[in-house]
N, C-alpha and C positions, 0 to 999 in steps of 0.2 A: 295610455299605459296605466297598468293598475296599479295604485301606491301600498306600498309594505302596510301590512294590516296585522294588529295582534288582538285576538278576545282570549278573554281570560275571565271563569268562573273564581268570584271573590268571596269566598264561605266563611259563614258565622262561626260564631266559637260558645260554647259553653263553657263554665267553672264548674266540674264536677264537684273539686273542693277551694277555699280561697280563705288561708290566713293573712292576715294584715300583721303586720307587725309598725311598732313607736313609727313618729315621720322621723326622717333623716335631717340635719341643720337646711337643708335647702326647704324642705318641707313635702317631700315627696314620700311614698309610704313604700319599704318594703316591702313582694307580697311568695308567699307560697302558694302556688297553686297548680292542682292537674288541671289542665286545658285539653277539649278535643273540639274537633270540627266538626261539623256538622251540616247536612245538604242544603240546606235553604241559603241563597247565595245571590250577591248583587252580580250583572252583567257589565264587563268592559269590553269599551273597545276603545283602540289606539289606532290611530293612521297618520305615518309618518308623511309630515308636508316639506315643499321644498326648505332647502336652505335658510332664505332667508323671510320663510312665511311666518308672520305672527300665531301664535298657539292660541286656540279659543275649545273652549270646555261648553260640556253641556250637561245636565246631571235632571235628568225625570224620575220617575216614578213606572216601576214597571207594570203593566198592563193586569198580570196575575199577583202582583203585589201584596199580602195577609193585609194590611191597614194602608192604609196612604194618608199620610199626612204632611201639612205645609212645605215645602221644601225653602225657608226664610231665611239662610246664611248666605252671608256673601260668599260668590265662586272662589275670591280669593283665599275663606277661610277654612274651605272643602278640604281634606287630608288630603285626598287625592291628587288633589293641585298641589298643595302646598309637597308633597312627594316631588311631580316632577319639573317642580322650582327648583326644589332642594336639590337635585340630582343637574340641574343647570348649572348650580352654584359649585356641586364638587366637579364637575365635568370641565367646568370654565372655559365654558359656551353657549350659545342657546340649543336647545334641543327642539325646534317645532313640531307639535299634533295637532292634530283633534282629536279630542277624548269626548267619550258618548257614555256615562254611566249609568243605568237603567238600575236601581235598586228594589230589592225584597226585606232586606234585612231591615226594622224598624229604628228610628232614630231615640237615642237614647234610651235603649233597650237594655242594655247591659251585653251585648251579643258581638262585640265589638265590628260590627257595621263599616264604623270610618277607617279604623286601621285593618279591615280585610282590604279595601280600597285601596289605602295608601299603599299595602305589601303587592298588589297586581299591579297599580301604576308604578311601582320599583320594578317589576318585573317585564313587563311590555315596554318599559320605556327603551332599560339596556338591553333588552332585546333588538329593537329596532336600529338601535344606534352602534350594536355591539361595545357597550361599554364593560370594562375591566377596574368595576370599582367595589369596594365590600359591601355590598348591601345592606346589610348586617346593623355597621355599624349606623349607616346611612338610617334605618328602620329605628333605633332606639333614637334619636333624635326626633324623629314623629311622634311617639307615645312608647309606653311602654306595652302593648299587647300586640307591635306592628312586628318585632323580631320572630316571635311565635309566628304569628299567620302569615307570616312570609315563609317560614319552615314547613309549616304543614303537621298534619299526623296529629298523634297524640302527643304530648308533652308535659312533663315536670317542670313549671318556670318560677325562679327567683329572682332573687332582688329587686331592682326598677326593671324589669323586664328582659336584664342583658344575660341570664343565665338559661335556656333554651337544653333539656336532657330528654331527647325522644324518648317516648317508652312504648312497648307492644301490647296494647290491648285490643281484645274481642269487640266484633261490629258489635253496639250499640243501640237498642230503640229506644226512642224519646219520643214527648210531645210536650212543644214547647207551648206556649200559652202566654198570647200577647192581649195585655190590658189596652185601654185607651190613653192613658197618661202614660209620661217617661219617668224616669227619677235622673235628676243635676247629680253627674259622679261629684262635683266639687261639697256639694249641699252635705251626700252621704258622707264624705269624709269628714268634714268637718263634721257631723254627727256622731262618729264613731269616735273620733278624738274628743268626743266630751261625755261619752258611754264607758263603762266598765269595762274592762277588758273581759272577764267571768260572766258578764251575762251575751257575748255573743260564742265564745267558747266551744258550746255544747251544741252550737249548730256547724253544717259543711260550711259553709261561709257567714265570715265577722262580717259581713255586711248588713248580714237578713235584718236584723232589729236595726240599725242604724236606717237602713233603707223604708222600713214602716215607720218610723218617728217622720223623718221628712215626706212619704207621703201614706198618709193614713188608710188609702182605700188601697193600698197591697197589703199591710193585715188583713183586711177584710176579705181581702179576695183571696189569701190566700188559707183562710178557714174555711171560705164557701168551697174552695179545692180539694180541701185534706173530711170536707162531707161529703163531696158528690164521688170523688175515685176511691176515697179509705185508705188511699196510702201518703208518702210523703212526697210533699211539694217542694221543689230545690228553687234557690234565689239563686239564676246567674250574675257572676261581677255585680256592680253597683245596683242593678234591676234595669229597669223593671220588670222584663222578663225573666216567667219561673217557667219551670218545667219538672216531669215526671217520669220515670224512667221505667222503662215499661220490658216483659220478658220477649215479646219477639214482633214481628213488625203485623199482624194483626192484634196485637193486643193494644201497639199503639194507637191504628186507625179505631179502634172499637172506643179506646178513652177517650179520643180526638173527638168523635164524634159524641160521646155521654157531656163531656164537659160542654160544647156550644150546646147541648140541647137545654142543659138546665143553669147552661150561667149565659154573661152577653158577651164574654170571650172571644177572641180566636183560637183556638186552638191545630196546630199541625202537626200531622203527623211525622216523623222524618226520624231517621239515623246519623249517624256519624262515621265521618270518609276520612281516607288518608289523605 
């Protein structure tokens, strides 16, 4: 007999814009930010096991993957696992799978990668189990960017994450453009809280200069960007992933392909989905 099975496409997110504001007494950072999704997305799968079968995870690297690198964290401290831990603990039961996660999205990208994860393992787990619990609240407990990408669409989000206000905008072309190194969100925060608040200001996101102090080849890279296209290069979330936004979905592939031709990039083409 064939066991309850859920796949679920887990899609990247972009920061069109991203204000930071003071940290709050715990030391977490308020943020405004428009958030949309966008196609390039890790693979789940979920398959519900007997009763009283132990859960075991598995997490590769997808075959068509833009970079592949190390996959070094313990399983335990994968979001995705840690989701349907968390989801044991409010259920107060075990929930056994197998979960099979094939990722695209780059690790420490700024692209939020882990909490697309953790919002589809929220999603196929109460699926499976038919669980009757908030999600919601469940996700802000993971990170603050897991409530968004459990919602979907486009979004206005505040605070630490728990403020979620859909908004309607036009399909989207981008290309996004992945370096070889990551940027530490903890590294850029602390950098930003010892930055001015006026010198990040005048950019869509108070990251961009906090995120080239901690690492110095995304200035770099991102001037050889704004010579090779002539237009401007956006920092998602903490980076390292930048992207450009482009008027319709050849004008993305045409940049896609100018940027790897004269930097050592990756560059993809793609838009943004509900």
């Amino acid at each position: 007999m064939e066991r309850p099975t859920v796949h679920i496409e887990a899609y990247a997110k972009v920061n069109l814009s991203l204000t930071v504001h003071p940290p709050l007494p715990g030391g977490m950072h308020p943020i405004t930010s428009q958030m949309v999704r966008i196609a390039l997305c890790d693979d789940l799968e979920v398959i519900r096991l007997d009763d009283h079968a132990l859960s075991r995870y598995a997490i590769v690297w997808h075959n068509d993957a833009p970079r592949h690198t190390e996959i070094d964290w313990p399983v335990t401290t994968d979001l995705a696992v840690r989701a349907h831990r968390l989801l044991e603990v409010k259920a107060g039961h075990p929930l056994p799978v197998q979960m099979k996660l094939e990722k695209r999205i780059p690790v420490g990208g700024g692209l939020g990668g882990g909490s697309a994860d953790a919002a589809a393992m929220l999603k196929a787990t109460a699926e499976l189990f038919n669980l009757n619990l908030d999600l919601s609240e469940i996700a802000l407990d993971l990170g603050s960017d897991v409530p968004y990408l459990l919602h979907g669409g486009a979004a206005n989000v505040q605070g630490v994450g728990e403020v979620v206000e859909p908004v309607q905008l036009e399909t989207m072309y981008l290309v996004i453009i992945i370096p070889e190194y990551s940027c530490s969100t903890d590294l850029v925060y602390k950098a930003f809280d010892q930055s001015s608040a006026s010198e990040s200001s005048e950019h869509q996101n108070d990251l961009l200069i906090p995120a080239c102090i901690v690492e110095t080849r995304l200035g770099t890279d991102l001037e050889s960007l704004r010579a090779v296209t002539e237009q401007k290069i956006h920092l998602s979330g903490s980076g390292s992933t930048m992207f450009a936004i482009c008027d319709n979905a050849e004008h993305a592939v045409i940049l896609a392909k100018k940027i790897e031709e004269h930097t050592e990039l990756v560059a993809i083409a793609t838009q943004t989905r509900t």
